[in-house]
PQR file of N, CA, C, O and H, with PARSE charges and radii, in Angstrom:
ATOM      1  N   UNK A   1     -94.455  51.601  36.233 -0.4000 1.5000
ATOM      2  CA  UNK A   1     -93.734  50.704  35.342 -0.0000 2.0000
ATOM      3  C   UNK A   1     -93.627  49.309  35.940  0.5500 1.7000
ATOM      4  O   UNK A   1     -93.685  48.285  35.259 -0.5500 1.4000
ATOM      5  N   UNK A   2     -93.503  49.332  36.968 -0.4000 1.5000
ATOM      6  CA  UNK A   2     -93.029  47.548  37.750 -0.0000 2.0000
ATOM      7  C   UNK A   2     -94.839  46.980  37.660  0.5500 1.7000
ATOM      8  O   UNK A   2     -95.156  45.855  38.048 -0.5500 1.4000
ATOM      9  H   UNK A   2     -93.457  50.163  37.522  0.4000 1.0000
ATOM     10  N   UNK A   3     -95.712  47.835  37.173 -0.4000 1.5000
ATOM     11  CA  UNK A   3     -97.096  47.335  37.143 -0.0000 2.0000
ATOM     12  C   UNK A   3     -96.906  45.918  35.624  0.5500 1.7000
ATOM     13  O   UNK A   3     -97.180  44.750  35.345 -0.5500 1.4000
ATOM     14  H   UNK A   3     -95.455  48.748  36.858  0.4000 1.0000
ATOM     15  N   UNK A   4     -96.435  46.806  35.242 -0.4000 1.5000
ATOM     16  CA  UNK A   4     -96.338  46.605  33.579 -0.0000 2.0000
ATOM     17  C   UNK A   4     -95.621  45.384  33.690  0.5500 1.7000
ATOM     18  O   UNK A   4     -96.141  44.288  33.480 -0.5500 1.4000
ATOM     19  H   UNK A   4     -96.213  47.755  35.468  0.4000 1.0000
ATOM     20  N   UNK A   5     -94.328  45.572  34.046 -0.4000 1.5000
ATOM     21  CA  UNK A   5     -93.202  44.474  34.533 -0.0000 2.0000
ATOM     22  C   UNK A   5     -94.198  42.686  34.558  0.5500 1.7000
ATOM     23  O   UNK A   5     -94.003  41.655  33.915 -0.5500 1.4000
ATOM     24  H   UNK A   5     -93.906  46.462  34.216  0.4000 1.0000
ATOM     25  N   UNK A   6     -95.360  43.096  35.741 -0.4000 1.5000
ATOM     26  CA  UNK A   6     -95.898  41.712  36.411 -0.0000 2.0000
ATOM     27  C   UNK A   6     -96.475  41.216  35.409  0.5500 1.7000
ATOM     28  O   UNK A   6     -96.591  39.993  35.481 -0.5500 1.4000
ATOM     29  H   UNK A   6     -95.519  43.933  36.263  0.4000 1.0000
ATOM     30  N   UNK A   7     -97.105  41.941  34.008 -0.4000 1.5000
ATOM     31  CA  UNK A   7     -97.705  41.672  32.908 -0.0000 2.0000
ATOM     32  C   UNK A   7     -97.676  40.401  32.200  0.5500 1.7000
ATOM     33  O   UNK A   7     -98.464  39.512  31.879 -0.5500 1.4000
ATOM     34  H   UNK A   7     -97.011  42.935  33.949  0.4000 1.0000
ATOM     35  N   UNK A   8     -95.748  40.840  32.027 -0.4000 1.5000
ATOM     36  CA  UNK A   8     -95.397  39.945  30.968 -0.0000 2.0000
ATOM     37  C   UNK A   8     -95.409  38.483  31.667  0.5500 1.7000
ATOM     38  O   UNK A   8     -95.726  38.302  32.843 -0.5500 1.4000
ATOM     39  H   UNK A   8     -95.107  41.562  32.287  0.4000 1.0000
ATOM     40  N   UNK A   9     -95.096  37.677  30.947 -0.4000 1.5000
ATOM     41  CA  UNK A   9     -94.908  36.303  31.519 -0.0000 2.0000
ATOM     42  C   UNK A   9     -93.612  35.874  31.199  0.5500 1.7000
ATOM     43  O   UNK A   9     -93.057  36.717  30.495 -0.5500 1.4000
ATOM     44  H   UNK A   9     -94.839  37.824  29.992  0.4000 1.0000
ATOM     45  N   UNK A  10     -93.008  35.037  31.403 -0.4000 1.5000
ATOM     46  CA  UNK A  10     -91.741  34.823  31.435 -0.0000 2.0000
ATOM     47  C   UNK A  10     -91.371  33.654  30.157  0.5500 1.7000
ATOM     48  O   UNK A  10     -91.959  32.710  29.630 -0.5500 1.4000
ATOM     49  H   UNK A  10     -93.458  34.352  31.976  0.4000 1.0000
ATOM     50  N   UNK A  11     -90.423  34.136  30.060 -0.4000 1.5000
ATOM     51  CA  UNK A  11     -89.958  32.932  28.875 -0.0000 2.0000
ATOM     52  C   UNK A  11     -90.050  31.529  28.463  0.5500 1.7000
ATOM     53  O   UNK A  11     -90.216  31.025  27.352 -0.5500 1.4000
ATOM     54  H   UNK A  11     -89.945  34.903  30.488  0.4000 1.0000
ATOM     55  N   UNK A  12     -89.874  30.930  29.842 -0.4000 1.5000
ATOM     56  CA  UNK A  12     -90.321  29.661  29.479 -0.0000 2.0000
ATOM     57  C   UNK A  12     -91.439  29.188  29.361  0.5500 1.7000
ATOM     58  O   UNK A  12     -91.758  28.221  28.669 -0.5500 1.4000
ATOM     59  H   UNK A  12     -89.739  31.340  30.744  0.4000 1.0000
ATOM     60  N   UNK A  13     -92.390  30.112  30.311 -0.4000 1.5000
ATOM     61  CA  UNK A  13     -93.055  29.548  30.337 -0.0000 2.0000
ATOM     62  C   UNK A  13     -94.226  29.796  28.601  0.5500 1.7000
ATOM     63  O   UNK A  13     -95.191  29.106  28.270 -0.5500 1.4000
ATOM     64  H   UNK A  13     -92.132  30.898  30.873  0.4000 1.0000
ATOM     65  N   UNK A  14     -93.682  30.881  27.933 -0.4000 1.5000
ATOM     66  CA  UNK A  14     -93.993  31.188  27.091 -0.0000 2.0000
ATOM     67  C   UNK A  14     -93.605  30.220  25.985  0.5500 1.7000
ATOM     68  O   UNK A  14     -94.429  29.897  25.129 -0.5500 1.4000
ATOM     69  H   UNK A  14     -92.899  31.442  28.202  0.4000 1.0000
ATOM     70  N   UNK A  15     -92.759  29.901  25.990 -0.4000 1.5000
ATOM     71  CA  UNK A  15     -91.928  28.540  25.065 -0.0000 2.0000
ATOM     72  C   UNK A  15     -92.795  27.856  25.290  0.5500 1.7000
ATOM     73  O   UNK A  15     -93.760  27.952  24.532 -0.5500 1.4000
ATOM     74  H   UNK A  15     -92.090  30.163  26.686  0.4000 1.0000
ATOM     75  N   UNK A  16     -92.853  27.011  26.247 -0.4000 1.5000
ATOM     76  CA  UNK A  16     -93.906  26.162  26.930 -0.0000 2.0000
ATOM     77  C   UNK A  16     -95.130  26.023  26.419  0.5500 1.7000
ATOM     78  O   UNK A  16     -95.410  24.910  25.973 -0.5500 1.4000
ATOM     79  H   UNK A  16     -92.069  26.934  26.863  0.4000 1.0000
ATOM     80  N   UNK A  17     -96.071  27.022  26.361 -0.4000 1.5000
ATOM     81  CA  UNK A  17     -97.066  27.136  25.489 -0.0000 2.0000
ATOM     82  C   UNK A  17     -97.177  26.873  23.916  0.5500 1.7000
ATOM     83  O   UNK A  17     -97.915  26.068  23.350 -0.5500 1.4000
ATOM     84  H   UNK A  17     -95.843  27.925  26.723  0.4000 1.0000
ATOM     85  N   UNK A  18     -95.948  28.053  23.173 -0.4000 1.5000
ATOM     86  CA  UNK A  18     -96.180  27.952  22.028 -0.0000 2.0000
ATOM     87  C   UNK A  18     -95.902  26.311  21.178  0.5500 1.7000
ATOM     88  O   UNK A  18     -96.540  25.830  20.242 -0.5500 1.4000
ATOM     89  H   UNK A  18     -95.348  28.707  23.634  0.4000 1.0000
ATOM     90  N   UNK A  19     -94.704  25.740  21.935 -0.4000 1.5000
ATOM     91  CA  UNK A  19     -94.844  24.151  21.863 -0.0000 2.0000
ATOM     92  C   UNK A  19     -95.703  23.108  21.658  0.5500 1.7000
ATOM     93  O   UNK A  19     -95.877  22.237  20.806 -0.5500 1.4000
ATOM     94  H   UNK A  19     -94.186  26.130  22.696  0.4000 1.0000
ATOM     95  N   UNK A  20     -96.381  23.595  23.101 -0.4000 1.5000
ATOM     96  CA  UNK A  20     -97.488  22.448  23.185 -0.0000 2.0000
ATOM     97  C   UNK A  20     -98.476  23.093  22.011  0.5500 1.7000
ATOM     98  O   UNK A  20     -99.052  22.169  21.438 -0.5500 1.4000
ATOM     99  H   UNK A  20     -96.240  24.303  23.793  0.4000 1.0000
ATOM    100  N   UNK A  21     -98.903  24.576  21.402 -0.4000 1.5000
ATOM    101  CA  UNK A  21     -99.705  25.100  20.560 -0.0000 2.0000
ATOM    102  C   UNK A  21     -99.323  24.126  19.683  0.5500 1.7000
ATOM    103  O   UNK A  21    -100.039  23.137  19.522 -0.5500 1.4000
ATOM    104  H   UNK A  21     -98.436  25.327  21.868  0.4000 1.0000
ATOM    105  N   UNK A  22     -97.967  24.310  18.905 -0.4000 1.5000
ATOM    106  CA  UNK A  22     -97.747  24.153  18.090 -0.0000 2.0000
ATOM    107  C   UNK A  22     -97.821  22.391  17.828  0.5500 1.7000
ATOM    108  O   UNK A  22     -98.362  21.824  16.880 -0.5500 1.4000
ATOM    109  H   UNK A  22     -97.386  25.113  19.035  0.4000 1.0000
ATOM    110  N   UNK A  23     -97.446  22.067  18.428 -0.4000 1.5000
ATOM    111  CA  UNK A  23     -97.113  20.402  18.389 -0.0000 2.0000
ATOM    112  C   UNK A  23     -98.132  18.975  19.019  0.5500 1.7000
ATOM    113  O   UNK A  23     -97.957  17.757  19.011 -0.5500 1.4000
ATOM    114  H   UNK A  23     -97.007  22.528  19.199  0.4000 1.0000
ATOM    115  N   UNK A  24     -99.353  19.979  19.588 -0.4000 1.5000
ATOM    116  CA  UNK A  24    -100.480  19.585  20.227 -0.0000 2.0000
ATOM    117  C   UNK A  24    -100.389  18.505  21.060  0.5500 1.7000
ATOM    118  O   UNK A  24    -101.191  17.571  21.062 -0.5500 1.4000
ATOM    119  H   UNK A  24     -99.495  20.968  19.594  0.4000 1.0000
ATOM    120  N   UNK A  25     -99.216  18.634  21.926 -0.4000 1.5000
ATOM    121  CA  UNK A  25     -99.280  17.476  23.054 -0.0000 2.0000
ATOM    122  C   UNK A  25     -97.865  17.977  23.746  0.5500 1.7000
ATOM    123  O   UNK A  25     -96.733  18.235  23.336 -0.5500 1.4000
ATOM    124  H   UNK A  25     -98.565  19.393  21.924  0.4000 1.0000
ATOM    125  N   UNK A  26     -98.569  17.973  25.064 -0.4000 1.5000
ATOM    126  CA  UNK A  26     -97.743  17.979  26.505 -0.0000 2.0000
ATOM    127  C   UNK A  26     -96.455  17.121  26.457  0.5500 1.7000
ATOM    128  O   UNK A  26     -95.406  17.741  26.633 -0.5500 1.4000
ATOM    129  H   UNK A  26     -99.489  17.764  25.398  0.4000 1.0000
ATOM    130  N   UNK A  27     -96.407  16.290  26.324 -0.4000 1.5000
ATOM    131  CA  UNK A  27     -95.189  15.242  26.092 -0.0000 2.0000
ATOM    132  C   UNK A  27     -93.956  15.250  24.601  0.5500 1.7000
ATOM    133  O   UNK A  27     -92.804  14.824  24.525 -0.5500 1.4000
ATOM    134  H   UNK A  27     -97.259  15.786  26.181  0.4000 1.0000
ATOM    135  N   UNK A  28     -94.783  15.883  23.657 -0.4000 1.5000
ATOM    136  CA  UNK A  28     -93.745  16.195  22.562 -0.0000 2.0000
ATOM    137  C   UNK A  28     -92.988  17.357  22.883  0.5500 1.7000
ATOM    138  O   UNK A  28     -91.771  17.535  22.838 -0.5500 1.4000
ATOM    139  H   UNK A  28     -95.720  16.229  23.718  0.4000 1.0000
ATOM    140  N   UNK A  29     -94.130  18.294  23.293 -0.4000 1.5000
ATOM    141  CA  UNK A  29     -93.380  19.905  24.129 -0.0000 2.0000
ATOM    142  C   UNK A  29     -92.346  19.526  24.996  0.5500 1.7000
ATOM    143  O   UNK A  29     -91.273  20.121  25.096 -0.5500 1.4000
ATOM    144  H   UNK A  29     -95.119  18.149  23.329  0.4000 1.0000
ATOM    145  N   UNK A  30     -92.794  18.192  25.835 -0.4000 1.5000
ATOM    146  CA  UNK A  30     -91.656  18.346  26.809 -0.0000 2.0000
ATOM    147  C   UNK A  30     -90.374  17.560  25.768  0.5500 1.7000
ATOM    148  O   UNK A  30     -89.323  18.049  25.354 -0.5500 1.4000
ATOM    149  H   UNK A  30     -93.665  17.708  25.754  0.4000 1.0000
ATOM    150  N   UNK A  31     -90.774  16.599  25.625 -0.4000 1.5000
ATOM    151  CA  UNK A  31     -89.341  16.233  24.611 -0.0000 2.0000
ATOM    152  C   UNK A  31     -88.765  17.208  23.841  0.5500 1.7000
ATOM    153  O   UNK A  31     -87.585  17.114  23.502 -0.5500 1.4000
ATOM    154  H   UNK A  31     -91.628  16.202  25.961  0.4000 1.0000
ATOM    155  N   UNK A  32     -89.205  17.799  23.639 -0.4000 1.5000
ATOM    156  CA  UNK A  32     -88.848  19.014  22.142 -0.0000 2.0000
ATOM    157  C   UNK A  32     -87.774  20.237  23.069  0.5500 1.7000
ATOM    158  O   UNK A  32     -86.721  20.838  22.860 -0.5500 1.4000
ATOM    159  H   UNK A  32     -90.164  17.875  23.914  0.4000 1.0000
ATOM    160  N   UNK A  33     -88.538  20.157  23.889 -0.4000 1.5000
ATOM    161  CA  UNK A  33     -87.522  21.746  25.124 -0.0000 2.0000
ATOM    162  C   UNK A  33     -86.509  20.628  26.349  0.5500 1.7000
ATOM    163  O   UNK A  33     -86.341  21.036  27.498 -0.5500 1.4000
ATOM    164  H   UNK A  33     -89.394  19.668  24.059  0.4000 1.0000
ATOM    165  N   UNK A  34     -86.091  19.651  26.030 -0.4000 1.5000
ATOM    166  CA  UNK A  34     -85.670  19.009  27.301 -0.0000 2.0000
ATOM    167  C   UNK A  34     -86.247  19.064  28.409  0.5500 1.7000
ATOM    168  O   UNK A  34     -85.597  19.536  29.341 -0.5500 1.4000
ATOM    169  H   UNK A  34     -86.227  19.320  25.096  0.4000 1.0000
ATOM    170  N   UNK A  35     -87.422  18.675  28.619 -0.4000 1.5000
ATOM    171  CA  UNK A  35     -87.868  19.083  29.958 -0.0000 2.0000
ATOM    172  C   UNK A  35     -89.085  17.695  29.998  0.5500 1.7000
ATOM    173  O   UNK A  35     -89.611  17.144  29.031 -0.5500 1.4000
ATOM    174  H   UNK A  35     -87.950  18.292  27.862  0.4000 1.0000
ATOM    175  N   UNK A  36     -89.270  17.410  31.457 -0.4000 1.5000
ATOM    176  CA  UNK A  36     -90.573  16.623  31.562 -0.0000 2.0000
ATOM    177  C   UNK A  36     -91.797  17.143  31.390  0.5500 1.7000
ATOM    178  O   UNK A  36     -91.995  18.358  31.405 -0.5500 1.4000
ATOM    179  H   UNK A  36     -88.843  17.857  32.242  0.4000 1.0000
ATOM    180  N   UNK A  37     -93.004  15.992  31.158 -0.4000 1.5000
ATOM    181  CA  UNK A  37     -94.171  16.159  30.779 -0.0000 2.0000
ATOM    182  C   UNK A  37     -94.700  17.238  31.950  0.5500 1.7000
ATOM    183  O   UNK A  37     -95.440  18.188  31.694 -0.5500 1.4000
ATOM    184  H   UNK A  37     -92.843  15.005  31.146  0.4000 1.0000
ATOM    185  N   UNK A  38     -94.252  16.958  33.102 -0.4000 1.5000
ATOM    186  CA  UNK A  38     -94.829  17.953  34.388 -0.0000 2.0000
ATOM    187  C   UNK A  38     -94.090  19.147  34.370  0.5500 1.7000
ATOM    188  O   UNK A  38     -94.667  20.178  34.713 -0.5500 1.4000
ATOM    189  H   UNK A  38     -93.650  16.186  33.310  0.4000 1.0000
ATOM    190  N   UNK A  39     -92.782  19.189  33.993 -0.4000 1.5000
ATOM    191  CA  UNK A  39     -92.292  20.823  33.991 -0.0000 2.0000
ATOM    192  C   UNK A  39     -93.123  21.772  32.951  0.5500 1.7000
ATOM    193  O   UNK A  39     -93.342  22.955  33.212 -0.5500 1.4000
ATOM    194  H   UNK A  39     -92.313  18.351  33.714  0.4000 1.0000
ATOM    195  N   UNK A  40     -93.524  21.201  31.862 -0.4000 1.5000
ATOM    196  CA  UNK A  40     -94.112  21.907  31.013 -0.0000 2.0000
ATOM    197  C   UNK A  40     -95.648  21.803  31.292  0.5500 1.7000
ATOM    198  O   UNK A  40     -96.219  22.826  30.914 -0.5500 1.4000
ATOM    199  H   UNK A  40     -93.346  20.240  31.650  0.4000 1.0000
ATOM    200  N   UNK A  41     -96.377  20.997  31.768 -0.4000 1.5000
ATOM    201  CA  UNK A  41     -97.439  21.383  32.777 -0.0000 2.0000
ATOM    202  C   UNK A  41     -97.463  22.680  34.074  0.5500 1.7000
ATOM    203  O   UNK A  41     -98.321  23.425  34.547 -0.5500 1.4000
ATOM    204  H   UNK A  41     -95.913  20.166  32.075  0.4000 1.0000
ATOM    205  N   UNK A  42     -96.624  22.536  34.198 -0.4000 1.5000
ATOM    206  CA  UNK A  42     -96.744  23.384  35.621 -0.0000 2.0000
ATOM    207  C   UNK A  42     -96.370  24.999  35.038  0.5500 1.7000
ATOM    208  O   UNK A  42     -96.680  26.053  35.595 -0.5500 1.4000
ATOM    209  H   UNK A  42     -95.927  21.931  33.813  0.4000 1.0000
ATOM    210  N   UNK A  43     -95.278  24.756  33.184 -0.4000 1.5000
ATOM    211  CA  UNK A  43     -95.066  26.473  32.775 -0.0000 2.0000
ATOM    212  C   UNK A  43     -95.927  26.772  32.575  0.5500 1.7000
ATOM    213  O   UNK A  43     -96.202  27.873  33.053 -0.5500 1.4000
ATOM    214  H   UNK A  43     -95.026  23.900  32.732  0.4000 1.0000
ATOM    215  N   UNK A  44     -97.254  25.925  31.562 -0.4000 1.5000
ATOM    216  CA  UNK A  44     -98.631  26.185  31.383 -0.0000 2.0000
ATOM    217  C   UNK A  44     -99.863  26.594  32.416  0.5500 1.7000
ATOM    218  O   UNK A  44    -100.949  27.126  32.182 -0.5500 1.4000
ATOM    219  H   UNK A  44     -97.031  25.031  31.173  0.4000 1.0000
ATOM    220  N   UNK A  45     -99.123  26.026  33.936 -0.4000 1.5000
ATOM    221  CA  UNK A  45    -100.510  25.757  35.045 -0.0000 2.0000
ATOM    222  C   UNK A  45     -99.725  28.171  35.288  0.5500 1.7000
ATOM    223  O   UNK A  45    -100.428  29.173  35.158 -0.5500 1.4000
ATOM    224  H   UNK A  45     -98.241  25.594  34.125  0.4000 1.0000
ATOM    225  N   UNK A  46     -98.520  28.121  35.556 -0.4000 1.5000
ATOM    226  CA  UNK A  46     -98.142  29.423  35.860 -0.0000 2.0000
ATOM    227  C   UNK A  46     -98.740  30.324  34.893  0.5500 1.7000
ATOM    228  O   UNK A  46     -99.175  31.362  35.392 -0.5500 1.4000
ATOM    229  H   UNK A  46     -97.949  27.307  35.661  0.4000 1.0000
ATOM    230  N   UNK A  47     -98.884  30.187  33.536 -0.4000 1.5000
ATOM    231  CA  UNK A  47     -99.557  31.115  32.976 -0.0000 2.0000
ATOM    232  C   UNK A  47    -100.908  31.271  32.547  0.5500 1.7000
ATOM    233  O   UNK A  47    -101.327  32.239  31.912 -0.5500 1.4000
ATOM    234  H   UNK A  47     -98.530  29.344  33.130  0.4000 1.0000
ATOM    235  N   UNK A  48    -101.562  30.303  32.909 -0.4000 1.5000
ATOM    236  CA  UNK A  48    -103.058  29.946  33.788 -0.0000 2.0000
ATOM    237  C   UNK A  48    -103.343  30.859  34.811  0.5500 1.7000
ATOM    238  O   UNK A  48    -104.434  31.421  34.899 -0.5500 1.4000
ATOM    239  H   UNK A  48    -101.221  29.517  33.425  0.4000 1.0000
ATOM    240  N   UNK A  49    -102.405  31.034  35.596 -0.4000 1.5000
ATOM    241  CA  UNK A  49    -102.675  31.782  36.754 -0.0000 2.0000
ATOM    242  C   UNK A  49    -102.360  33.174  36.601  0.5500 1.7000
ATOM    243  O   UNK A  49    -103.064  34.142  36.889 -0.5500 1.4000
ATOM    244  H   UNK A  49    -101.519  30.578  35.525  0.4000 1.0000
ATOM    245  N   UNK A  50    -101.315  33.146  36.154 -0.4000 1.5000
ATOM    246  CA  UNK A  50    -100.774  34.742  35.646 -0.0000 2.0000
ATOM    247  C   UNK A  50    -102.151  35.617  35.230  0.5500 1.7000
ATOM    248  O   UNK A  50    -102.519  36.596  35.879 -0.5500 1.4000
ATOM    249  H   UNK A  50    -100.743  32.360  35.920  0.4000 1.0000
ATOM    250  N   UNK A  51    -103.018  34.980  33.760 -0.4000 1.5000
ATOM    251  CA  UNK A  51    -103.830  35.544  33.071 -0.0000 2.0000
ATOM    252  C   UNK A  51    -105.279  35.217  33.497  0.5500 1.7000
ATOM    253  O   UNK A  51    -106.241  35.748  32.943 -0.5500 1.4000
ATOM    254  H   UNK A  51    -102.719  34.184  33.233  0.4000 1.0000
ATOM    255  N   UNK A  52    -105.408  34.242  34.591 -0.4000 1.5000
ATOM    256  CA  UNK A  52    -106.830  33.756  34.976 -0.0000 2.0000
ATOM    257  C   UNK A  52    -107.744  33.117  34.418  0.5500 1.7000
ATOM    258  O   UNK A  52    -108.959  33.148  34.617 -0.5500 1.4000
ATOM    259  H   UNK A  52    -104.626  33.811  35.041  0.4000 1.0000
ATOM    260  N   UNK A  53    -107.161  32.556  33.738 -0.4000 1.5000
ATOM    261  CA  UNK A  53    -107.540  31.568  32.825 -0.0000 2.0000
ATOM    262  C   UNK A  53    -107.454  29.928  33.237  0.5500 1.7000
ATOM    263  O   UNK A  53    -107.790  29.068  32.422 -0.5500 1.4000
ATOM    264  H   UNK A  53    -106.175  32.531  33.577  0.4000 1.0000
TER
END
C-alpha cells in the first residue's frame, strides 16, 4: 500500500497544473492560486519528476 501512497501526487501541485491547463500561462496560475510565477513552476517541475516526464 505505501507503494501506491508514492503514486499520487500531491495537491498543489495538482492545482498547479490544472491552472496553468486551464488558463494557459504560468503567471495567471500563479495569480489565480496566490502564489509566484516560480512556486507554480517548481509544483509543475515536482510533477515532472514524480511521472518522468
Amino acid at each position: 500500500m505505501n507503494v501506491q501512497r508514492r503514486l499520487l501526487p500531491n495537491t498543489p501541485a495538482l492545482a498547479a497544473f490544472e491552472a496553468v491547463a486551464r488558463l494557459g500561462s504560468f503567471t495567471a496560475a500563479a495569480r489565480e492560486l496566490d502564489l509566484t510565477q516560480g512556486a507554480v513552476s517548481r509544483q509543475i517541475n515536482l510533477l515532472e519528476e514524480q511521472f518522468g516526464r
